[in-house]
C-alpha atoms as one frame of an Amber mdcrd trajectory, in Angstrom:
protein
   0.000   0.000   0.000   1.169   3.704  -0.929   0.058   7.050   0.454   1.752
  10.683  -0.794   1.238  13.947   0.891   0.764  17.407  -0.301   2.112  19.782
   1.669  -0.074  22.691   2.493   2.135  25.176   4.546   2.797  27.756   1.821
  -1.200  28.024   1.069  -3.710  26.688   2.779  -2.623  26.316   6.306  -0.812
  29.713   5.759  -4.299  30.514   4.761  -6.337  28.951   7.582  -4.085  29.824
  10.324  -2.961  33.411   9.846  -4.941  34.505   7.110  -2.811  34.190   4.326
  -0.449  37.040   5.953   2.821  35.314   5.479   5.393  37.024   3.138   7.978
  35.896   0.493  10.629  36.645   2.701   9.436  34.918   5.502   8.868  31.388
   3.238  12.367  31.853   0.812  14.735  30.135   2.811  12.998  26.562   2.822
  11.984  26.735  -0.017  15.099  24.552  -1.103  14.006  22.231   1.859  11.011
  21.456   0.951  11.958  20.826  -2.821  14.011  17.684  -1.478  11.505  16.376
   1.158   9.716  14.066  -1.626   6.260  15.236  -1.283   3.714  14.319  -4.332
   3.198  18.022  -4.307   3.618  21.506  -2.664   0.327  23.168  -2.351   2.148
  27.167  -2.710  -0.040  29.675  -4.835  -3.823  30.372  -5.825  -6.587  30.138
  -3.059  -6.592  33.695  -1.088  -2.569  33.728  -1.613  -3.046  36.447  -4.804
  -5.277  38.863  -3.343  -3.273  38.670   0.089  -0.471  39.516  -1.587  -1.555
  42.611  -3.531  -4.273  43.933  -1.032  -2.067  43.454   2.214   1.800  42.157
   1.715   2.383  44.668  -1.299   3.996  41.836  -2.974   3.451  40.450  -6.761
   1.679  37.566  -7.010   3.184  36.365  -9.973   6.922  37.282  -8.783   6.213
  34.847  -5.702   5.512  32.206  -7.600   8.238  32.873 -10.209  10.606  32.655
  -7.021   9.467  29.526  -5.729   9.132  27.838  -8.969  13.087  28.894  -9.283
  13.830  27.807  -5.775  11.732  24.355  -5.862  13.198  22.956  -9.417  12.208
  19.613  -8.544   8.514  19.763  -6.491   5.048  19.497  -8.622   3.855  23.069
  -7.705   0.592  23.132  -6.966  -2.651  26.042  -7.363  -6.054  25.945  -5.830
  -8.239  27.925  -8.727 -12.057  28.307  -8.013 -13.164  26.973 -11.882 -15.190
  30.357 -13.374 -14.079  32.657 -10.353 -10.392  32.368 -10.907  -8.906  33.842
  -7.705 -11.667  36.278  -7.168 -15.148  36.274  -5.948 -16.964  36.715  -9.097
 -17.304  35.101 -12.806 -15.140  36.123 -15.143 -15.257  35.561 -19.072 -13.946
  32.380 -20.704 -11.233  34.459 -22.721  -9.855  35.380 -19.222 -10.192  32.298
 -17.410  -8.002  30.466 -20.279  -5.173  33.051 -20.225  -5.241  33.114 -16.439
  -4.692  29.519 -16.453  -2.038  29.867 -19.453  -0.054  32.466 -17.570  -0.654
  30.411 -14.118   1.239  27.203 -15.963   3.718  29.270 -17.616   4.619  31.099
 -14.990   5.388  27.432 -12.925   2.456  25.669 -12.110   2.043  21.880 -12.890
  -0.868  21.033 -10.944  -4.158  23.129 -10.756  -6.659  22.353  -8.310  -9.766
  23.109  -9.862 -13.450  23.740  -7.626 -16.769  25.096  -8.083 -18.201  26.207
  -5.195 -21.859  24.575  -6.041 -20.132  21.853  -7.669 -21.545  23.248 -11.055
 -19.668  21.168 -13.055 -20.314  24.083 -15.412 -18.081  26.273 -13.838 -15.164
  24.043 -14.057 -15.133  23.242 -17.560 -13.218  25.922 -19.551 -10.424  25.728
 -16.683 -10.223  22.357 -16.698  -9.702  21.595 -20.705  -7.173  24.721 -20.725
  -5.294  23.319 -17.899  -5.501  19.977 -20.086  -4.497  21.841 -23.063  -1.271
  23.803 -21.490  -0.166  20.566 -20.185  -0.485  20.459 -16.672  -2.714  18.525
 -14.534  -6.100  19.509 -13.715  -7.346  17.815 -10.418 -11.120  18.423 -10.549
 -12.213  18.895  -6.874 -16.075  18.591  -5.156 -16.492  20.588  -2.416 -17.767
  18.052   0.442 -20.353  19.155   2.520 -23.372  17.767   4.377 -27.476  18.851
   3.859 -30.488  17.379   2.891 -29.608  17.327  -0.867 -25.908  16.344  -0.417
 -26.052  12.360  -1.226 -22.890   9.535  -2.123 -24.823   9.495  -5.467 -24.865
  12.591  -6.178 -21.030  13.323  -5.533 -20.458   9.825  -7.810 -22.110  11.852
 -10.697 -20.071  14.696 -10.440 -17.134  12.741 -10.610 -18.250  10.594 -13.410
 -18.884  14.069 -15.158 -15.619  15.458 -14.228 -13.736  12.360 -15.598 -15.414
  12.561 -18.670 -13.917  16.003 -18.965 -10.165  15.306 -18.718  -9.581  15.672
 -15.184  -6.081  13.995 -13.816  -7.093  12.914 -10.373  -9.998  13.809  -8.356
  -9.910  15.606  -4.871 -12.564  15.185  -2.163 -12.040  18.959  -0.769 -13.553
  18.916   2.713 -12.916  22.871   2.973 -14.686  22.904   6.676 -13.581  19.990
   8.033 -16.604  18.290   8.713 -16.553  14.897   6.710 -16.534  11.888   9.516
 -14.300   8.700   8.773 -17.049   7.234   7.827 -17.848   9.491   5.194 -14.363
   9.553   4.234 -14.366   5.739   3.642 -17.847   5.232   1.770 -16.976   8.128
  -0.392 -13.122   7.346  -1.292 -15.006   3.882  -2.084 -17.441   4.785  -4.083
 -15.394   6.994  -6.400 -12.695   4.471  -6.996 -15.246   1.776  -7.816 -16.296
   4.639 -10.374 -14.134   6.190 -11.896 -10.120   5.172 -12.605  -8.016   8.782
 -11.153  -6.255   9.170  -8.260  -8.361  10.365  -5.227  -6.599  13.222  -2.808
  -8.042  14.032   0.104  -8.299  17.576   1.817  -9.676  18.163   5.278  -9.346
  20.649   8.290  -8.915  19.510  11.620 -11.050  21.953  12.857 -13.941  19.925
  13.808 -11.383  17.034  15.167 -11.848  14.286  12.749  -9.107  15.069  10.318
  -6.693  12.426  11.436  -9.343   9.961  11.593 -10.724  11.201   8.192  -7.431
  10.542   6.809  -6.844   7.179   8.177 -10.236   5.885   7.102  -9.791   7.589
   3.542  -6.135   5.767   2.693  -7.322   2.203   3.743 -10.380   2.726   1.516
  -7.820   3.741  -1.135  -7.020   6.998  -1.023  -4.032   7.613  -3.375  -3.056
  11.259  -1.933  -3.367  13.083   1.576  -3.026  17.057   2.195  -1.435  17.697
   5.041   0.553  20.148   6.940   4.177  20.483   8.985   3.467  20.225  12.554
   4.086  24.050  13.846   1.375  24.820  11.604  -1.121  21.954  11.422  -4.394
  21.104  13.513  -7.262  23.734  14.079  -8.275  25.021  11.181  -5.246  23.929
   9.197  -4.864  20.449   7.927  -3.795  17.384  10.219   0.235  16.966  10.176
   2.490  15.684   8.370   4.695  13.882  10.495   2.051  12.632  12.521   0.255
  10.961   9.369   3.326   9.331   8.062   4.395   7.934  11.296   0.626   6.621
  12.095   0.305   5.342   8.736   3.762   3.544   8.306   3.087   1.444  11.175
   0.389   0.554   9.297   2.239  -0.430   6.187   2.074   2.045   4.263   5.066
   3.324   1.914   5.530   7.397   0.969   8.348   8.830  -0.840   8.564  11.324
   2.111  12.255  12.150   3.564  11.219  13.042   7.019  14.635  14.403   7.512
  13.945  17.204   5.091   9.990  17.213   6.399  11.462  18.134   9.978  13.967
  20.911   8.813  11.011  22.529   7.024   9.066  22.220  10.561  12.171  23.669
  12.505  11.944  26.580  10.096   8.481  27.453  10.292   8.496  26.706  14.475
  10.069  30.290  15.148   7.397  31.995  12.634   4.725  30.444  14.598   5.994
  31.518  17.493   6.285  35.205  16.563   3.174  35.233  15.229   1.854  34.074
  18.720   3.348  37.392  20.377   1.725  40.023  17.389  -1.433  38.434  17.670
  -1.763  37.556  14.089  -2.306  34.110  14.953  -4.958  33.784  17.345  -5.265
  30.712  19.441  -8.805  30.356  18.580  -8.209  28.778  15.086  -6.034  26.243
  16.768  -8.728  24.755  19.450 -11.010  21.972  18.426 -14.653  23.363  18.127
 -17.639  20.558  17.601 -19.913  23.371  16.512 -18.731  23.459  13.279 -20.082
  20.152  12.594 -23.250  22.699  12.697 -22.224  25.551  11.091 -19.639  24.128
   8.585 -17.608  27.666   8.196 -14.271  26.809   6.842 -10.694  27.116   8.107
  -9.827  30.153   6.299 -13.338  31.545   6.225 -13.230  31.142  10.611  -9.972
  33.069  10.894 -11.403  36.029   8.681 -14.587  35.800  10.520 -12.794  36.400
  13.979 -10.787  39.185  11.850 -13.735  40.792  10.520 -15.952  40.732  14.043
 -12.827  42.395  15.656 -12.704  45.204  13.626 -16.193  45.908  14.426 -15.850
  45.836  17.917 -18.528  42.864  17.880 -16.554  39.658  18.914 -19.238  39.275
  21.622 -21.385  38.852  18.726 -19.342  35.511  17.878 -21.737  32.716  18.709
 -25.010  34.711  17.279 -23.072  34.791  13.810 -22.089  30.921  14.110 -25.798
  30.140  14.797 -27.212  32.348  12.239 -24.946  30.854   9.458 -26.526  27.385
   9.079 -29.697  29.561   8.739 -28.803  31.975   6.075 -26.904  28.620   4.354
 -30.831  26.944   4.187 -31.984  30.131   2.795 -29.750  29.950   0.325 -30.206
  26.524  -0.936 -27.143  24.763   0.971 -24.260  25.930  -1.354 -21.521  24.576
   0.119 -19.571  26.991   2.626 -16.108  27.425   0.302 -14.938  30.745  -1.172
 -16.617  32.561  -2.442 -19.963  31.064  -0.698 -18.550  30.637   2.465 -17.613
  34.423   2.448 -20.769  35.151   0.806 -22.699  33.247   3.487 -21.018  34.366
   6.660 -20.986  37.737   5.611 -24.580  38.128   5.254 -24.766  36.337   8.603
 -22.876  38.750  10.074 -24.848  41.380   8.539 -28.152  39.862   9.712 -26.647
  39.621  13.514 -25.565  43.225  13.598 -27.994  44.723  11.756 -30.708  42.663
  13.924 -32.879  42.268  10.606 -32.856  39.153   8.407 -31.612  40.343   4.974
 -32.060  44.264   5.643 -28.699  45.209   4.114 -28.002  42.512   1.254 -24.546
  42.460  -0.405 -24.199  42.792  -4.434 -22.799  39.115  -4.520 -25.922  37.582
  -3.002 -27.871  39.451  -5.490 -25.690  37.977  -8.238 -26.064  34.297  -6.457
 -30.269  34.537  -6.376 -29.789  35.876  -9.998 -28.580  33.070 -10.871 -24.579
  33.928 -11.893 -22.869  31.457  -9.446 -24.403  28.761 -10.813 -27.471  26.382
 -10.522 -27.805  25.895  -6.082 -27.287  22.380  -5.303 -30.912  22.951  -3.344
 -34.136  24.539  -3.373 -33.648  28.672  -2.294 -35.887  30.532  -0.317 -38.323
  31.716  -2.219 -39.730  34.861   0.083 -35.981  35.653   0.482 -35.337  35.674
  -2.804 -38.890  37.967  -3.448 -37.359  39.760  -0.429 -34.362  40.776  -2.307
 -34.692  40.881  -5.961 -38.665  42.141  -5.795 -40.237  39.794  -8.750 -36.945
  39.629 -10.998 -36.440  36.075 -12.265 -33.491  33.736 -11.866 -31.675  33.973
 -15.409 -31.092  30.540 -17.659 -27.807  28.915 -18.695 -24.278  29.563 -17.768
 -23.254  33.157 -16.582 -19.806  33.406 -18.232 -21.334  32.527 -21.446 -23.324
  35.948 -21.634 -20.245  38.529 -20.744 -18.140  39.549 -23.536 -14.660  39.101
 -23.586 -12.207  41.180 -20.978  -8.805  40.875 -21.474  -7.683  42.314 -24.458
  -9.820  45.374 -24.024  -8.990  45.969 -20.405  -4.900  45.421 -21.537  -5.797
  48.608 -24.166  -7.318  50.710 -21.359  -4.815  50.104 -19.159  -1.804  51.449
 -21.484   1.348  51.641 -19.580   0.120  50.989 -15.957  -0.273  46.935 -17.152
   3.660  45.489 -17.809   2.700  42.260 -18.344   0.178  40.375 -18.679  -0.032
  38.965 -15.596  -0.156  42.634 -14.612  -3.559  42.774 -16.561  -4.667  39.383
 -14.822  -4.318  40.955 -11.453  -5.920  44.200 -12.705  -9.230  42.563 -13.795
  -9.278  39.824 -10.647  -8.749  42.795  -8.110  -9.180  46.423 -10.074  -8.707
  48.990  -7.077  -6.443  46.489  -5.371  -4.066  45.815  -8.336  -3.970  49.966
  -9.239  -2.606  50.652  -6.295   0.108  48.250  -5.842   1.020  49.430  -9.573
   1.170  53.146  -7.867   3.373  51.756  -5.088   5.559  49.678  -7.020   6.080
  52.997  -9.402   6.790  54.900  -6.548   9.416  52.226  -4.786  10.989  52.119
  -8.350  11.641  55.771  -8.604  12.644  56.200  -4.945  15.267  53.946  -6.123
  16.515  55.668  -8.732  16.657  58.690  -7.126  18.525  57.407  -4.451  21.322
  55.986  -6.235  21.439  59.181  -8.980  22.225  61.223  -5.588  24.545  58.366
  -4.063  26.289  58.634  -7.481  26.551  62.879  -7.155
């Protein structure tokens, strides 16, 4: 029997532990560590990594990943892309989802992680056969969750579908970390009775089942585990990496893992951790086991922004009135499942029903866009008075969103003109417009400073 591991420590536990606030510098010097420790792949870019980086590190997306694709020669590089939304929390066309993906491969990439957050297979698509087409892999993933509507047929069909679409491997992405080992085991099952592509399996330890989850998933024949280096596993991060080999090598299990290397990466990270104890960035919250979200199903990442978000309004007493409210406004909503953008979406609007102390009295344009229709078809039945609540009588629009908005890039590349280098510089641009203009402002700026500074060294 065989396992591998994806490391997750430059994305998602980065992600789900301090909310994706961890700069360049900071990862650099193990990067050339982790390249040797023989994982099936290193999890580094996409997710909330690019916006992070532009909106709060004033770093360039595409230089980061430039710089570990040069320091990692060896490691399958790995991006989480959400199908139709790219990196952002809206559709974009299909001419700009193909020449993200294009520029996301030729920049480094080999592996691209590809979602929908209403498992719209729909949505996924045009990413996946230009993912095909550039020659990386496309792992089509189907966001777990658990409702009503959510069956182990259901999820077989959408694999079946995504097969039949060229996808490379197929990831069970259990965003909130809810999926028992039960679940784990009849669904890693099912799918490999179904379909022949290796299954990966992504979970949070948030709820506390993670290392079960993952135990339960390899002996049913799981083919790939994500996991993360100790200092930054468990809580809302994934279960860790040592831990899992160890458990599962007494078990007979082989991985290509040097453990050696594994713990030099941990030793590195350790002292981060650490410091970001003391500034408060990482808050011990996200690393305690909470049952509740068995409940409330809000994701790693989404949880840490959540605290963030309530303690900038002064309203972290308001905590357990949002966590309740959530499952609600999830109902309403037809039980998308709670991964980005839905699971901002949703516990936004929770938080907006809490403080506001009306149901739906201030309504944000993306929930609009979801009852129009935009995201995708809801994997249940919506709230029809909430919807009438919200859009008056306007009706739901037919057939896919993306479909009916013209093409972007080219014309937003003309309007930009000189402020657009690259473009990757127009990719950022269009996934994050006020965002991207002013880290081109700054980067201007820190350019000329520069020069200025070494014309009057030179005088």
């Amino acid at each position: 029997m065989r396992i591998n591991f994806t490391e997750t420590v430059l994305r998602d536990a980065n992600q789900s532990l301090v909310a994706t606030r961890m700069r360049l510098e900071e990862l650099e010097p193990v990067l050339s560590e982790i390249n040797k420790a023989g994982y099936y792949s290193v999890e580094c870019w996409g997710g909330a990594t690019f916006d992070s980086c532009l909106r709060f590190l004033d770093e360039d997306p595409w230089v980061r990943l430039r710089k570990m694709r040069e320091k990692m020669p060896d490691a399958k590089l790995q991006m989480l892309l959400r199908g139709q939304n790219l990196l952002g929390y809206k559709h974009y066309p299909d001419d700009v989802v193909r020449k993200f993906v294009q520029r996301s491969v030729g920049n480094g990439i080999d592996i691209i992680r590809i979602f929908d957050a209403l498992n719209d297979t729909r949505n996924i698509r045009v990413a996946l056969e230009e993912t095909v087409k550039c020659g990386a892999l496309a792992s089509a993933a189907i966001s777990f969750s658990v409702s009503p509507v959510h069956s182990l047929e259901n999820y077989v069909k959408t694999v079946r579908e995504l097969e039949s679409m060229g996808a490379g491997s197929i990831c069970i992405k259990d965003m909130a970390g809810i999926m028992s080992p039960k679940q784990a085991y009849d669904l890693v099952k099912a799918i490999k009775e179904s379909v022949k592509l290796p299954v990966i399996v992504h979970t949070h330890c948030t709820a506390g089942l993670a290392y079960m989850t993952c135990l339960k998933a390899a002996e049913a024949g799981a083919d790939i585990i994500d996991t993360a280096v100790s200092c930054f596993s468990g809580g809302t991060s994934q279960p860790a990496t040592e831990t899992l080999y160890y458990a599962l090598g007494e078990l007979g299990f082989e991985t290509d893992l040097n453990i050696n290397a594994v713990k030099r990466v941990n030793d590195h990270f350790l002292p981060l951790r650490n410091e970001y104890f003391k500034s408060g960035l990482l808050d011990p919250v996200v690393l305690t086991t909470d049952s509740d979200c068995l409940n409330y199903q809000i994701p790693g990442g989404m949880l840490s922004n959540l605290i963030s978000q309530l303690k900038m309004q002064n309203a972290m007493d308001k905590f357990a009135d949002v966590l309740e409210e959530t499952p609600k406004v999830r109902e309403d909503l037809g039980y998308p499942p709670l991964v980005t953008p839905m699971s901002q979406m949703v516990g936004v609007q929770a938080v907006q029903n809490v403080l506001s102390g009306e149901r739906y009295k201030n309504v944000g344009n993306e929930i609009k866009s979801y009852l129009r229709g935009e995201y995708g078809t809801a994997p249940g039945k919506i709230n029809e008075e909430v919807r009438k609540k919200i859009l008056g009588d306007e009706k739901p629009l037919e057939g896919r969103f993306a479909e009916m908005l013209p093409p972007l890039f080219d014309k937003t590349k003309a309007e930009l003109g000189g402020k657009a280098r690259s473009d990757e510089d127009v990719l950022s641009y269009i996934a994050f417009p006020t965002v991207a203009e002013k880290f081109f402002e700054k980067r201007l700026e820190r350019e000329e400073n520069i020069t200025t500074y070494t014309i009057e060294r030179i005088d």
